[in-house]
C-alpha positions in Angstrom: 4.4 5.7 20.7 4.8 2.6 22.9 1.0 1.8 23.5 -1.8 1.5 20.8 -4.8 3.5 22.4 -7.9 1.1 23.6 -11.2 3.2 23.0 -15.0 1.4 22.9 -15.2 -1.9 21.6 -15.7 -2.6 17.9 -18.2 -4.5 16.1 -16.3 -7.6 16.5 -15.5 -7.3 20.3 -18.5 -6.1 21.3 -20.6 -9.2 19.6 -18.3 -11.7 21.8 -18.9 -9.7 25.0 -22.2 -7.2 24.8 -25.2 -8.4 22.5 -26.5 -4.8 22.6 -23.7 -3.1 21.4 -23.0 -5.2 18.6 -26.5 -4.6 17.8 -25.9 -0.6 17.7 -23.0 -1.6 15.4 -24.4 -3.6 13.1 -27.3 -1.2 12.8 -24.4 1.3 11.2 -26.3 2.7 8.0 -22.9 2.4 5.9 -22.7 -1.4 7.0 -26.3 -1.7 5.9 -26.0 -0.5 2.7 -22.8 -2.6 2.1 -24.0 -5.7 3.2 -27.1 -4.9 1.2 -26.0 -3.6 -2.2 -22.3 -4.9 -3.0 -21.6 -8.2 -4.6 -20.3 -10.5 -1.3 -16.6 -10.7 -2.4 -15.1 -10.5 0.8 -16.3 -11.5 3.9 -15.8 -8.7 5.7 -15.2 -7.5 9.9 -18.2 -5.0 10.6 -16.0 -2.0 11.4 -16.1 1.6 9.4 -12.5 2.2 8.5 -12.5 6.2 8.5 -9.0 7.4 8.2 -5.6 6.8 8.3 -2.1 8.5 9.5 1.5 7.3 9.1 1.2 3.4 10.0 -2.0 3.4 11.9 -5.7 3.4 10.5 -8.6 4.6 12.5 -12.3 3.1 12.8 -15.5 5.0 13.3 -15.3 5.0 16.9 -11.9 6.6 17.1 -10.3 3.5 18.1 -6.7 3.0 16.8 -4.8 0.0 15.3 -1.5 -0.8 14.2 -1.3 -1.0 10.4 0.8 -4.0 9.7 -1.2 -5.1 6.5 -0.5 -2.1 4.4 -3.6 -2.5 2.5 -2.6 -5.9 1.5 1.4 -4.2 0.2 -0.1 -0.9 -1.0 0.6 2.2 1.6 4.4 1.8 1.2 4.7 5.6 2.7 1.4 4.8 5.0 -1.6 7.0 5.3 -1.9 10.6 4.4 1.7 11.0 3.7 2.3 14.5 3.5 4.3 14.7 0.2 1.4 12.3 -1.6 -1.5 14.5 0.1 0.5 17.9 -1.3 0.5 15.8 -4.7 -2.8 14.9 -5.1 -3.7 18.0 -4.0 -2.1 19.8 -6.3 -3.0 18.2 -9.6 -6.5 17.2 -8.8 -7.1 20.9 -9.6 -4.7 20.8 -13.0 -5.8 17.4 -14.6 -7.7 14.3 -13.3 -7.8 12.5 -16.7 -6.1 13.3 -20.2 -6.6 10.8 -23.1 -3.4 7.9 -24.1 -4.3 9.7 -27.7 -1.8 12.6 -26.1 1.1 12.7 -24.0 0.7 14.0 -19.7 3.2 15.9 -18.2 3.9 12.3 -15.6 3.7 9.6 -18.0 7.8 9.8 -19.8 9.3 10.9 -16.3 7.6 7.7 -14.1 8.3 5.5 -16.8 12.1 6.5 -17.1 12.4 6.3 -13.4 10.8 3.1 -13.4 13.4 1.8 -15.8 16.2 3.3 -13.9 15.4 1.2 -11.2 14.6 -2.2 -12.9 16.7 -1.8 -15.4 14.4 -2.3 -17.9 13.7 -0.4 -21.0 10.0 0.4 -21.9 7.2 0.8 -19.8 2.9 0.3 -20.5 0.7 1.6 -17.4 -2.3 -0.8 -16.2 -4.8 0.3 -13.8 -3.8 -2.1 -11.5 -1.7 -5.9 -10.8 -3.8 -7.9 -12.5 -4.3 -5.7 -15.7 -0.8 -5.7 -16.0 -0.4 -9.8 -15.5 -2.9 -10.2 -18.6 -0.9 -7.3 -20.4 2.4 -9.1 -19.8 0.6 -12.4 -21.4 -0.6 -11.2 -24.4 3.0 -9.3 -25.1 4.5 -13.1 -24.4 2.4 -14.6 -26.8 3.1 -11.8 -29.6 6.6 -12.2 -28.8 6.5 -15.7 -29.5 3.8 -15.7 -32.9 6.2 -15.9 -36.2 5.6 -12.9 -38.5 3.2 -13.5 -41.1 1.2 -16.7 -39.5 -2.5 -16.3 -40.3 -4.4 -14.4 -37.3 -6.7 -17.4 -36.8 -3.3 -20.2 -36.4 -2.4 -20.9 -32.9 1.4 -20.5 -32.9 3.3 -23.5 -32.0 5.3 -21.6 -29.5 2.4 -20.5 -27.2 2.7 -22.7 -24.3 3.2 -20.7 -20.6 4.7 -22.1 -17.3 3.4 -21.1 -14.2 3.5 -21.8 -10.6 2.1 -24.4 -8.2 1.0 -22.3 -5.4 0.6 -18.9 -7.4 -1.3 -15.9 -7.0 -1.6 -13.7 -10.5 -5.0 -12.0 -9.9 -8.6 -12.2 -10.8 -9.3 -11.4 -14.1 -9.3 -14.0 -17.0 -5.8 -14.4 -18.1 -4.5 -14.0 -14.5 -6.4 -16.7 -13.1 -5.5 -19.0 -15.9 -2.1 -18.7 -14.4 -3.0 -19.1 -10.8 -2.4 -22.5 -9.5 -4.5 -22.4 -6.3 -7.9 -24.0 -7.5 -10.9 -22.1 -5.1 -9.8 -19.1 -7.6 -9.4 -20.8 -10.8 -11.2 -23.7 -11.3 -15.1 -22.1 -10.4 -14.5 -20.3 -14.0 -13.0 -23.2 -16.2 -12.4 -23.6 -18.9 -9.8 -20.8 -18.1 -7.1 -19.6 -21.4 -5.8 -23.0 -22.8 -2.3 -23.6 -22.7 -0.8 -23.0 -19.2 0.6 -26.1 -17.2 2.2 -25.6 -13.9 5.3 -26.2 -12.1 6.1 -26.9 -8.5 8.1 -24.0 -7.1 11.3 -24.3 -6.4 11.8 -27.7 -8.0 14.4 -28.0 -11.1 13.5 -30.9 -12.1 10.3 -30.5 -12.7 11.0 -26.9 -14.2 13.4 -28.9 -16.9 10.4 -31.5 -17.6 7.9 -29.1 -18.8 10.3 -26.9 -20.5 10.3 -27.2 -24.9 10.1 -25.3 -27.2 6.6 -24.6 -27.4 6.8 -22.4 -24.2 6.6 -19.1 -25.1 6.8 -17.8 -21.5 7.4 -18.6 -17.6 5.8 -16.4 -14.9 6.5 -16.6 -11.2 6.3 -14.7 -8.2 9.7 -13.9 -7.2 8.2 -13.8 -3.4 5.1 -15.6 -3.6 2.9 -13.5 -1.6 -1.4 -14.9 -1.5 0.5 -18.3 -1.2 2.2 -18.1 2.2 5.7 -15.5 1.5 7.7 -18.0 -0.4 10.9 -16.7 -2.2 11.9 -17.8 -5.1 15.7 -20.2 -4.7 18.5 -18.6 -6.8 18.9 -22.0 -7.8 15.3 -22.3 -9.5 15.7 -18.9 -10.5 18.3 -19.0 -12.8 17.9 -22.2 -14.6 14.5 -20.5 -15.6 16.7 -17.7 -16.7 19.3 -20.2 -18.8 15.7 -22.3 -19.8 14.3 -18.9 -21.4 16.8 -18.0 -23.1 17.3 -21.5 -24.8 14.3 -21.6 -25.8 13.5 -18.1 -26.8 10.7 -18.1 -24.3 10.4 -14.8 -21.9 11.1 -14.6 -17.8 7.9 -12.7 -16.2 8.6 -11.5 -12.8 5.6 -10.9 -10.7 6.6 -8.5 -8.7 3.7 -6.3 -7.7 3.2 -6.9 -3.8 7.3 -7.8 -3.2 8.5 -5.1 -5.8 9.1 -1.6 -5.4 11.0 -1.6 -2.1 9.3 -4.4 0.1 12.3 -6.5 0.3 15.0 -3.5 0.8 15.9 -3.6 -2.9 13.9 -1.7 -5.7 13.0 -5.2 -6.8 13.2 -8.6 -5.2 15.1 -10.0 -8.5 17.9 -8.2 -7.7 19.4 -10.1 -5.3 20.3 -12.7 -8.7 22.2 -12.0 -11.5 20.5 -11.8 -14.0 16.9 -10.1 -15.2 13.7 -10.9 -16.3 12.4 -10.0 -20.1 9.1 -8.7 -18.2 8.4 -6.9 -14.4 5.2 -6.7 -13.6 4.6 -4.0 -10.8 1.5 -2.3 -9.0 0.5 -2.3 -4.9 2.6 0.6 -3.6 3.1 2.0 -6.9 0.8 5.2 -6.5 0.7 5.2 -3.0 -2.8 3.8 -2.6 -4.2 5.5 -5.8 -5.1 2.7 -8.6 -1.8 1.8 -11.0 -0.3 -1.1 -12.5 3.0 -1.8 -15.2 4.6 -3.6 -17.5 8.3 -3.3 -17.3 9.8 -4.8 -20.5 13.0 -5.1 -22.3 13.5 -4.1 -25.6 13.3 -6.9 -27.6 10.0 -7.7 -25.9 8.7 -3.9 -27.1 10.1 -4.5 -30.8 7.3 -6.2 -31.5 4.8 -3.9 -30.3 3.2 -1.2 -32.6 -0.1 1.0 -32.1 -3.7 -0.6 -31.5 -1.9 -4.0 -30.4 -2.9 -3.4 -26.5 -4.2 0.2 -24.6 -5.7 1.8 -21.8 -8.4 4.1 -21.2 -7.5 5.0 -17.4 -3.9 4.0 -17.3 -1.2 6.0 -16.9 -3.5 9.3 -16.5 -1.4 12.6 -14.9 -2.9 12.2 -11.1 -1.9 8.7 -10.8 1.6 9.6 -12.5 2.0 12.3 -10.7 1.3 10.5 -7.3 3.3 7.4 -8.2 6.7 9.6 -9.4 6.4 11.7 -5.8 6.6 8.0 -4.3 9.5 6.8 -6.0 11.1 9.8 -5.2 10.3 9.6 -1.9 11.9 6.6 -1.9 15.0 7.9 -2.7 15.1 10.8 -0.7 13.8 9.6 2.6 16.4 6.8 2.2 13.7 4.4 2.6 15.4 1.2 1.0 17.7 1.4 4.4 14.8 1.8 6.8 13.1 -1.4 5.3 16.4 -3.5 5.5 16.7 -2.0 8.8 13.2 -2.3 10.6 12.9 -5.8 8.7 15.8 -7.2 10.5 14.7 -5.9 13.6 11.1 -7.7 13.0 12.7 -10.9 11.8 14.6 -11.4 14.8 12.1 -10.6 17.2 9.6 -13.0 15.2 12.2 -15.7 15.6 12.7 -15.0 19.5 8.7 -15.8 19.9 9.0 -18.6 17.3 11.2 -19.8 20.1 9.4 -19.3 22.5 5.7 -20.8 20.9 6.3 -24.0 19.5 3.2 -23.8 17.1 5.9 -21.4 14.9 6.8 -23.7 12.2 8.8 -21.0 10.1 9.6 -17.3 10.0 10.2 -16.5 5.7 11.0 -13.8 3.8 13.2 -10.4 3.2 12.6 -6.7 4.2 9.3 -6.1 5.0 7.4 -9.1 3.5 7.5 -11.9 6.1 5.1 -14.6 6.5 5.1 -16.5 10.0 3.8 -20.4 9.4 1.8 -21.7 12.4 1.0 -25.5 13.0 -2.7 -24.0 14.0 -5.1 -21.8 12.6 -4.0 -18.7 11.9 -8.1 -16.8 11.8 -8.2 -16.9 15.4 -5.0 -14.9 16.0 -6.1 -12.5 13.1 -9.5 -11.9 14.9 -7.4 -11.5 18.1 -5.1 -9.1 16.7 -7.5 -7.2 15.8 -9.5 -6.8 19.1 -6.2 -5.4 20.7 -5.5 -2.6 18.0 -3.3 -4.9 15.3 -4.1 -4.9 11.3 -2.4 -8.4 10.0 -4.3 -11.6 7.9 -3.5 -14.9 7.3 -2.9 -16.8 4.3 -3.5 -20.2 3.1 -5.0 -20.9 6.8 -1.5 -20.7 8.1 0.7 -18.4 7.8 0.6 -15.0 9.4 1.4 -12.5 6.4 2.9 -8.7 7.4 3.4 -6.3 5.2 3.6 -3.5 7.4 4.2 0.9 5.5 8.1 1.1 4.5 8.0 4.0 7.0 7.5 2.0 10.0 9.6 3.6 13.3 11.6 0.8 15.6 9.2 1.9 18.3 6.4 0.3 15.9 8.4 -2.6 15.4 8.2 -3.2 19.4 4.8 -2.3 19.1 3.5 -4.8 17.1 6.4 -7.8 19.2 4.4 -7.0 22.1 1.1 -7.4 20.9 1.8 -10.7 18.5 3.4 -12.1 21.6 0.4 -11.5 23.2 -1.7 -12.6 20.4 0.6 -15.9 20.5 0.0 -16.3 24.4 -3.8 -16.7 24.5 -3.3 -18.8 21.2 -1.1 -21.1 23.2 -3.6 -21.4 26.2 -6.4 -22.1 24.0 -4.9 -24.9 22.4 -3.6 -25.9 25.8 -6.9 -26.3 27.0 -8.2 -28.1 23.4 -5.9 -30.6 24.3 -6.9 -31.2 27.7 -10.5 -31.1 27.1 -9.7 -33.1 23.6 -12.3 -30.1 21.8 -11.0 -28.4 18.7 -10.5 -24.9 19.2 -13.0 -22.2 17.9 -12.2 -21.9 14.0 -12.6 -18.4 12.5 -12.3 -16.8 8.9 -9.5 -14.7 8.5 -9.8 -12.3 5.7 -7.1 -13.1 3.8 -7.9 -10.9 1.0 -6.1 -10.8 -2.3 -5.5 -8.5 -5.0 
């Protein structure tokens, strides 16, 4: 397809050019209801998502967009994939939900596959990324506690590294390890013990670094904060640091894992591996699932009743998330990202010539992040008026993460409409300039897991 359909305006368009019909929108019962009943978490575009097929997502009017959010990394094979929908399908009639007190028929099989590909050894199922990023420091701390030392000592190897400009989630023990202070501060004080390092720099890495750290966690793509990959460089000296000082690696993985970058996982393109992958996103192909990938040593000192689940790991989701891996493999889908995300690099870096408000085009595969000198809302909101799904993060930079699935023709698809995105951007701030006004501000949704 080489044009996205236009169809009747959406909530958003039709409140900057027809007060009545963004009246009829906004009197949409659903919106209502949401607006009226769920905590305000997000600050949401009033438009009814209904469904979804291969990269494109479809409102309540019928209009049709070009999906190059992914659900924020998650619908690796798109929407309604065929082999996932069969899936489902399938074993919604067999088994929802079993008990962890017993084995399912998906659990051993996704976690051996999941091993084959990292390279890791042992596997524990979360319901989601951020589950897991807790999971993953409770096992670093256990890892680190001498046997024997009283429950209620704090062991003097419990110290844990994290990132300047990080993104770990939102529960407790993920947004203790989340630099970025709008998410972590409003709930101090967060879990003691965690300082944080600038990214990237070895210097700074080496002057936090004793032996009281019983763990480093990083990103290796930091996603929420603006697609920054992690230097080889930076990488391994926190490798050679770890080991030194019997302190674990944690690879957070879970929006550029999995396939994103055109390897199974982003760490691959170094040496050597982490003690701990943390995956989830694409995993189940849209359906809730999160894990901790760890080595053996890390697992040696687990034993029953240490951590658990009640939803994790159940036979729907395992089933779902093995058909995806092995979809992976059979559509050959590792070349189609390496492939497509060429193609999309070098046609962001043509308009970053072209629009000298580009600062920088970053990232591998399908995980680029476009940094802008201006506000990034205002081309999200205009995106989104012509048929295009992307966000912004940290106010500038542009962050796609478009299905692994995505055609060439899609690749031109969304070229034509960024540059056209990029266009009115550039004549808007042309005219700021002249007039000396500051151009129209608005929020993206730069949402986060």
């Amino acid at each position: 397809m080489r044009k996205i359909k236009k169809s009747r305006p959406t909530a958003r368009t039709a409140s900057l050019k027809n007060p009545a019909a963004a009246s009829r929108a906004h009197s949409d019962q659903r919106i209502l209801d949401a607006e009226k009943f769920l905590l305000p978490t997000y600050k949401r575009q009033p438009i009814v998502f209904t469904h979804g097929r291969g990269c494109y997502v479809f409102d309540s009017s019928g209009k049709k967009y070009l999906d190059f959010l992914g659900g924020i990394a998650v619908n690796g094979l798109g929407h309604a994939h065929q082999r996932i929908v069969k899936t489902v399908r399938r074993e919604v009639a067999r088994a929802i939900h079993l008990s962890n007190l017993f084995h399912n028929a998906y659990q051993g099989p996704l976690a051996r596959k999941l091993a084959e590909w990292s390279g890791m050894d042992r596997v524990f199922f979360a319901n989601s990324g951020t589950e897991a990023i807790d999971g993953a420091l409770k096992l670093a701390r256990l890892h680190a506690r001498p046997e024997g030392l009283a429950a209620s000592a704090v062991a003097p190897k419990h110290r844990i590294l994290a990132m300047e400009n990080s993104f770990h989630g939102r529960t407790f023990g993920a947004v203790s390890v989340t630099a970025t202070e709008k998410y972590r501060l409003p709930f101090a004080p967060v879990v003691p013990g965690v300082e944080f390092v600038r990214f990237n720099d070895v210097a700074d890495l080496e002057s936090k670094f004793d032996d009281t750290v019983c763990a480093v966690i990083l990103e290796t793509i930091q996603g929420e904060g603006g697609i920054h990959p992690a230097s080889e460089a930076f990488w391994n000296r926190a490798r050679a640091l770890a080991t030194q000082y019997g302190a674990l690696l944690i690879a957070d993985e879970i929006q550029c894992g999995l396939g994103r970058t055109g390897r199974y996982f982003a760490y691959q393109k170094f040496s050597s591996k982490p003690d701990i992958v943390l995956v989830a996103k694409p995993l189940a192909a849209g359906l809730p699932l999160g894990a901790i990938l760890a080595s053996e040593a890390v697992a040696a000192r687990v034993s029953p009743g240490v951590h658990g689940t009640t939803f994790g790991g159940g036979p729907l989701i395992c089933a779902a998330a093995l058909e995806f891996l092995k979809t992976v493999e059979d559509s050959k889908l590792l070349v189609n990202i390496r492939d497509r995300g060429a193609e999309l690099r070098k046609g962001l870096e043509t308009l970053a010539a072209k629009f000298d408000f580009i600062r920088e085009v970053r990232g591998e595969g399908l995980i680029l992040g476009v940094e802008l000198s201006i506000d990034g809302a205002p081309l999200v909101a205009s995106a989104l008026q012509q048929g295009l799904l992307i966000n912004c993060t940290h106010d500038f930079t542009i962050r796609l993460l478009p299905p692994f699935i995505v055609s060439q023709a899609q690749v031109r698809d969304f070229l034509r409409v960024f540059e056209t995105v990029l266009a009115e951007a550039a004549k808007i701030s042309s005219l700021a300039k002249v007039s000396g006004a500051a151009p129209t501000s608005q929020h993206a949704h730069a949402a986060a897991r």
